[in-house]
N, C-alpha and C positions, 0 to 999 in steps of 0.2 A: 761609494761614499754614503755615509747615512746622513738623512735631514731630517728634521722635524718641523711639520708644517701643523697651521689651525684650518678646519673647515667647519664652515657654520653651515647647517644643512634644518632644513624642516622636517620632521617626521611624524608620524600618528602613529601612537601605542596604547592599545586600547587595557582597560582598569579591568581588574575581576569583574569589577560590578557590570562595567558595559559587556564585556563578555557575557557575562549570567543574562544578561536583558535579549541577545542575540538567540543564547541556546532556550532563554523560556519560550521566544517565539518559534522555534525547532520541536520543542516536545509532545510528543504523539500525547494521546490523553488519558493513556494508563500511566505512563511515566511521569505525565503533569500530577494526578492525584496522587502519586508516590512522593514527588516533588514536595507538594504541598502539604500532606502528612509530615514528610520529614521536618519541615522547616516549622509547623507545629511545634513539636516536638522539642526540638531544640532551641527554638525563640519562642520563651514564656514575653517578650513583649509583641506577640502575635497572636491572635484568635480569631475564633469563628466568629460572625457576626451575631449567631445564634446562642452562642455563650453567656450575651448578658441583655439587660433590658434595653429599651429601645434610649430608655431618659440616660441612661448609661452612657451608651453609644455618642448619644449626642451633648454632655458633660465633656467627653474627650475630647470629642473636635474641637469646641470653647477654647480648653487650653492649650490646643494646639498654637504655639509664638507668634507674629510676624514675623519673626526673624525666618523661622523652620520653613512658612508658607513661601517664604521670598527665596530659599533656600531651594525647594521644590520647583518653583516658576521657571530658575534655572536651571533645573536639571537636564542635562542633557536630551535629543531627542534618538529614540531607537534608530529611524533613518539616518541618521549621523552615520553611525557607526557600522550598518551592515555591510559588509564587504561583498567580493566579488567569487569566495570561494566555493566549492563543490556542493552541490543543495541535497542535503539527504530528502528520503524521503518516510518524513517523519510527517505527521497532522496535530495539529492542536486545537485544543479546546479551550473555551474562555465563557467567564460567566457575565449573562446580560439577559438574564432571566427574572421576572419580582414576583411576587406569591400568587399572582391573580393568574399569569401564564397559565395555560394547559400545557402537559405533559407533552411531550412527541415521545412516538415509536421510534427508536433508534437500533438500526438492526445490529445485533452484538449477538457473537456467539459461548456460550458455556459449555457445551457439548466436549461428550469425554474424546482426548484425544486420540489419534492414531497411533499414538504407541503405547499408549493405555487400552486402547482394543485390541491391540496385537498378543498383550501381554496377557488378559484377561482369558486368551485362550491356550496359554502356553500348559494349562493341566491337561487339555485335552490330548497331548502329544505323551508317546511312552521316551522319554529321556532319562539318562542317565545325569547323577548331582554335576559333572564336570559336562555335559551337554546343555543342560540347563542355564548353566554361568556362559554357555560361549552361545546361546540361542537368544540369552537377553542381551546380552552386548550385539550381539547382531540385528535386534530388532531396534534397538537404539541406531545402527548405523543404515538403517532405510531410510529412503526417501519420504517427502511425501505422494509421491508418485507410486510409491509402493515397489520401486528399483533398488536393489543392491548393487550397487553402482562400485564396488569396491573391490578391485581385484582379492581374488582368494589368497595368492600370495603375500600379499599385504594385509590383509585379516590374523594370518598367521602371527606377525610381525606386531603386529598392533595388539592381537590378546593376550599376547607372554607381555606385553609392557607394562598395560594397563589394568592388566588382570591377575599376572603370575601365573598365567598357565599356559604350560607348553602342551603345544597340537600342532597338526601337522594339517595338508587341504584336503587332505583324503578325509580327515575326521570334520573337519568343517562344510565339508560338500554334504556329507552325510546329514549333517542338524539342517543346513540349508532346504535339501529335501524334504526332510519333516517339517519344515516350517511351511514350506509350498504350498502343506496343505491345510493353511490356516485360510479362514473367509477375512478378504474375498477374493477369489480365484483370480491368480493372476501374480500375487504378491510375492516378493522376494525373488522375482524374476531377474534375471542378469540384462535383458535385451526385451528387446520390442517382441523379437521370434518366438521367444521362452515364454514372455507374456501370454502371447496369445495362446502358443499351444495348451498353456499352463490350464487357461479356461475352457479349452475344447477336450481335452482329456477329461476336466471335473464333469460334464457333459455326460448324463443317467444313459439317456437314451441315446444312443447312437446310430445317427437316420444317414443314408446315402448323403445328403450335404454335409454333414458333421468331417465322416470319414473323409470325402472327398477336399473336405475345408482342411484337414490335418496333414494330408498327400499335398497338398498345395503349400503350405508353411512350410513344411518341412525342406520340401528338394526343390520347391521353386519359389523359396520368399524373395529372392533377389529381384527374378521378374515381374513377380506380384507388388513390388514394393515400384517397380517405373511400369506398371502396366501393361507389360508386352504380353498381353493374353493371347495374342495370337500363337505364339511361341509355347507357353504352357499348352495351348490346346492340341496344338501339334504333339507336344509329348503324349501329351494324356490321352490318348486317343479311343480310349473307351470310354470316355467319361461325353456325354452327350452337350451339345450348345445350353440348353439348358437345365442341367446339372448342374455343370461348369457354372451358370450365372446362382443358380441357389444355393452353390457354395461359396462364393463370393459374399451373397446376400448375408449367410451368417457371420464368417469371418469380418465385415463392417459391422454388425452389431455387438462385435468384442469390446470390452472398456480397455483402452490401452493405456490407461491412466487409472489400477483398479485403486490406489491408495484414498484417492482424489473421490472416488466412487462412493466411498464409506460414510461422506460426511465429516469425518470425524480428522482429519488431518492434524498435524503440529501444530501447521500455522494457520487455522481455523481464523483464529483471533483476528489474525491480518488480513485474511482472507472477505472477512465478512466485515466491510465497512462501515466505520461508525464515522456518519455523517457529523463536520465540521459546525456546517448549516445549515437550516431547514426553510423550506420557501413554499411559502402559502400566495396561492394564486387565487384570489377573491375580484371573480370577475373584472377581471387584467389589471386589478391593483397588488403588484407587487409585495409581498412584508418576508423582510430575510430575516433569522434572528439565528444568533447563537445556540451553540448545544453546550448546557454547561449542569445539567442534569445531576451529575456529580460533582461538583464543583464548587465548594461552600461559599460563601463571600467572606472576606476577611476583614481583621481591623486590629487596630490597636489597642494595647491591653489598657483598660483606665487605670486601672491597679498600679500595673508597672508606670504608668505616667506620672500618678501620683508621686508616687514610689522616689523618681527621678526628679520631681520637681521638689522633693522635701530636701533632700541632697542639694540641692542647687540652692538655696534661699538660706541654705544652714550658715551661718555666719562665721565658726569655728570647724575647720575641716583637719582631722586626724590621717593620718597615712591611711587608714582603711577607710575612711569614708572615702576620698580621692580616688582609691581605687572602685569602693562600691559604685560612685556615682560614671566612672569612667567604663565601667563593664554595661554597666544600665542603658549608657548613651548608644554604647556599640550595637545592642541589640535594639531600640528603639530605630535609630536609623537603619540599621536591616531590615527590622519592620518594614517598614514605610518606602524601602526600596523596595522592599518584592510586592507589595503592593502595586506601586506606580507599574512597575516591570510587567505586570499582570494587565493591568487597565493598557498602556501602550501598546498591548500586544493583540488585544479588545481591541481597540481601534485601528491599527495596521489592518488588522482582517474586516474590520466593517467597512472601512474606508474602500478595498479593495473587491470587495464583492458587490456593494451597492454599483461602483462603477459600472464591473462587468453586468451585473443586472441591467444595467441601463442602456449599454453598447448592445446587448444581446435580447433586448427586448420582446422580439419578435418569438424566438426561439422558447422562449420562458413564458409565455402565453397560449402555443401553440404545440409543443414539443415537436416541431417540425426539423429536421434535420437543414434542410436546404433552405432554411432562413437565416440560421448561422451567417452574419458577416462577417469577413475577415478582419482578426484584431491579431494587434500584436501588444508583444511586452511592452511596447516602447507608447503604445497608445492610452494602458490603461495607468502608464507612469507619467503621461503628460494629463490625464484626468485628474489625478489622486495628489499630484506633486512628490508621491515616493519615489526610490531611485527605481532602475527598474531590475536590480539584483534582487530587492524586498517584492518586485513582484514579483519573479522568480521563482523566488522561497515558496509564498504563499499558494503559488499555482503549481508548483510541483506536490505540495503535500497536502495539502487542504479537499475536500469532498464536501457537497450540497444537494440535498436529497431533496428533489421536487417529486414532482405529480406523474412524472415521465420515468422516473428511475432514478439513483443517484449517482452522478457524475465526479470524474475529480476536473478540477479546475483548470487544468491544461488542455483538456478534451475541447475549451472553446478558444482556443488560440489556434489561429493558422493564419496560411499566407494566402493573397490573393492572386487571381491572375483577371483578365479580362477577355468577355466573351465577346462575338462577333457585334454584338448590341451597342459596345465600347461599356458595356457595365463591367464594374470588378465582380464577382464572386469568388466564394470562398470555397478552397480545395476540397473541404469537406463534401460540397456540394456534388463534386466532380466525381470522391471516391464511391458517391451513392448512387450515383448513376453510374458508375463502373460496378459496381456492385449487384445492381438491378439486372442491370445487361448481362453477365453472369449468370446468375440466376435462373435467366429467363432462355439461355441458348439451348440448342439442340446438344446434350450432352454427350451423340455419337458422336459429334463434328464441333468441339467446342470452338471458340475464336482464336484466332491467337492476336497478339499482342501487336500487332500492324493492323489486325481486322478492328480490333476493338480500336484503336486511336482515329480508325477508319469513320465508325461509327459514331465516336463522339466528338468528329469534325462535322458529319453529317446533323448532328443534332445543336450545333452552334459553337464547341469548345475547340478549340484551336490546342491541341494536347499530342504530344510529341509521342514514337512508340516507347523511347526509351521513358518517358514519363510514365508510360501507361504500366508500363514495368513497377517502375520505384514506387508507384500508388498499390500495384497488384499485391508488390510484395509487403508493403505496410499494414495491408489489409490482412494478411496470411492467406491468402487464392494463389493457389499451385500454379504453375503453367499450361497451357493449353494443354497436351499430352497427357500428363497426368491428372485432368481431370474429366477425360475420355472415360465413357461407363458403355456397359454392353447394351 
């Protein structure tokens, strides 16, 4: 039987506009200057601040209404609305910079890409015109690791699609190979094994280590890759104890990442951080400022205000004035939203950084690792009054380039535990002294992972083996065994 019932329920559904307020604070800061060109561009009631004189500038404001001002008061606040969803990891940038600033070094990379190096040597190779078309689609499909990652049979597949031309793996193994031997040595490898051999073949000179390094890839990279040297020495058994280690010796000094090697990678861009913030340490007086370098300051057009308020006052209005005045309005208030949307998003990030500056005090005076205290999300949300999803955001994507190097802002969140002293410290603290201790072992008889939680009970931390594990492996430190050396 059907019925028909009323439910009155509460909901939150957020406006374009609040949407766009969420994603400006999202925007990496090539996308924000894209951003902001566009919206140039397309709202003549928007300009540069640089656009007009200063008496200008400040003409508009004047007639800026009560009404608008009171309009703005209310406007929503960006913590309102940011949810709880997946945090990309995008950075933004924001301007809070005035003329008298000095510049900062902001490291940004321009350097030609890795598949613009790749390409640039593609005359060097003798290929035919249908080799050519399947060796640039193949350099398009490397890594930046400089890996061919893509099965041959599916290359096939993919360059009659995308290309219109039919080949077969036997003709694409072939261009493969001639690409092999483009610099730098190593690239368009299939595997870690290929890699390396790739560079010990390019190898002029070929010295007992070299040879003895390419005997060892070849028929016993399995045991070479978990360390059972004993086993390869047993095979090799002409090869002397130390041979055996100065073939080893070279094979560690291969780049198994040779794409990476070039400098020149895809994602160069991403790669080389361009700091959020910059923090000047003037004899432990903190000052954080924005990086907005690129980032104009904006305003609203007097022009088009004018413009709009002659339409308003006009006493007799035509079907096309109503509409003229009702287009004018639209873009005005876009204006003046992206504006606010810009400034809100300025202050989420100051609001959030002075905090952590102030929690992390020690750490940002001293660049000492093990002064880091332990903070959490939820601490630097009951400083700031954000929720602590907006701190979230900000500390997953954001970076602050001090005196010490530059960091991203989740690098000073952790959790604590407490040492024998009944002090908390922070896990970081513990990873560096796991770290140190490493470091420092007999690398014939490393520790293992009951020795080291051994160790770091003996020295005051109360740390579990399984802990000493889940820290080793955050760290990337292999296991005991495989970090066995001769």
């Amino acid at each position: 039987m059907l019925k028909q019932s009323q439910l009155l329920k509460l909901s939150t559904k957020l406006s374009p506009q609040q949407i766009q307020v969420i994603k400006m604070l999202e925007l990496p800061i090539l996308e924000l200057e894209e951003k902001i060109e566009k919206e140039l561009e397309e709202n003549p009631a928007l300009e540069k601040a640089t656009d007009s004189t200063p008496e200008e500038f400040a003409d508009s404001n004047e007639e800026i209404s009560a009404e608008e001002k009171q309009k703005k008061d209310n406007e929503f606040s960006l913590e309102d609305y940011v949810g709880d969803d997946d945090i990309p990891s995008y950075r933004l940038h924001a301007n809070n910079f005035s003329k008298d600033d000095k510049p900062k070094d902001i490291p940004y990379s321009g350097e030609q890409s890795f598949y613009d190096y790749l390409l640039s040597q593609l005359h060097l190779l003798s290929l035919t015109d249908k080799q050519k078309e399947i060796a640039k689609f193949l350099i398009g499909t490397v890594d930046d690791e400089g890996y061919l990652r893509v099965e041959t049979e599916k290359l096939v597949d993919q360059i009659e699609f995308k290309l219109a031309i039919k080949t077969t793996e036997e003709e694409i193994n072939d261009v493969i190979k001639k690409l092999q031997e483009l610099d730098p040595a190593g690239v368009f490898a299939r595997n870690l094994q290929e890699c390396l051999l790739l560079q010990l073949y390019r190898k002029e000179n070929k010295t007992i280590a070299i040879i003895n390094a390419i005997e060892i890839l070849k028929n016993y990279y399995t045991e070479f890759t978990k360390k059972h040297y004993d086993k390869i020495l047993k095979n090799l058994d002409y090869i002397s104890k130390d041979d055996f280690k100065d073939a080893i010796d070279v094979i560690k000094k291969l780049n198994p990442k040779p794409g990476n090697s070039t400098g020149n990678s895809a994602n160069k861009i991403n790669q080389s951080v361009i700091a959020d913030f910059v923090l000047e340490n003037n004899y432990g007086e903190l000052k954080v400022s924005l990086n907005s370098r690129n980032t104009p300051e904006l305003r609203i057009n007097n022009e088009y205000k004018k413009m709009y308020n002659s339409y308003v006052n006009k006493k007799t209005k035509n079907k096309s004035d109503k509409s003229a005045e009702s287009f004018i309005k639209k873009k005005l208030d876009s204006a003046s939203f992206f504006i606010d949307a810009i400034k809100q998003r300025e202050n989420t990030l100051m609001q959030t950084i002075e905090a952590i500056l102030k929690y992390q005090y020690d750490f940002f005076v001293s660049g000492d690792e093990t002064k880091l205290k332990p903070m959490r999300l939820k601490d630097i949300a009951e400083i700031t009054g954000l929720d602590i999803s907006t701190i979230s955001r900000v500390s997953n994507s954001k970076y602050i380039q001090t005196e010490f190097g530059t960091f991203k802002l989740r690098y000073f969140f952790s959790e604590g535990i407490v040492n024998k002293s009944g002090e908390e410290i922070s896990t970081k603290e513990i990873k560096k002294i796991l770290t140190e201790i490493i470091e420092n072992e007999d690398k014939s008889k490393p520790f293992t992972d009951e020795k080291l939680s051994q160790i770091l009970k003996e020295k005051g931390y109360n740390i579990a083996r399984r802990t000493v594990a889940k820290y080793r492996e955050q760290l990337k430190i292999p296991v005991g065994r495989l970090r066995k050396q001769l």
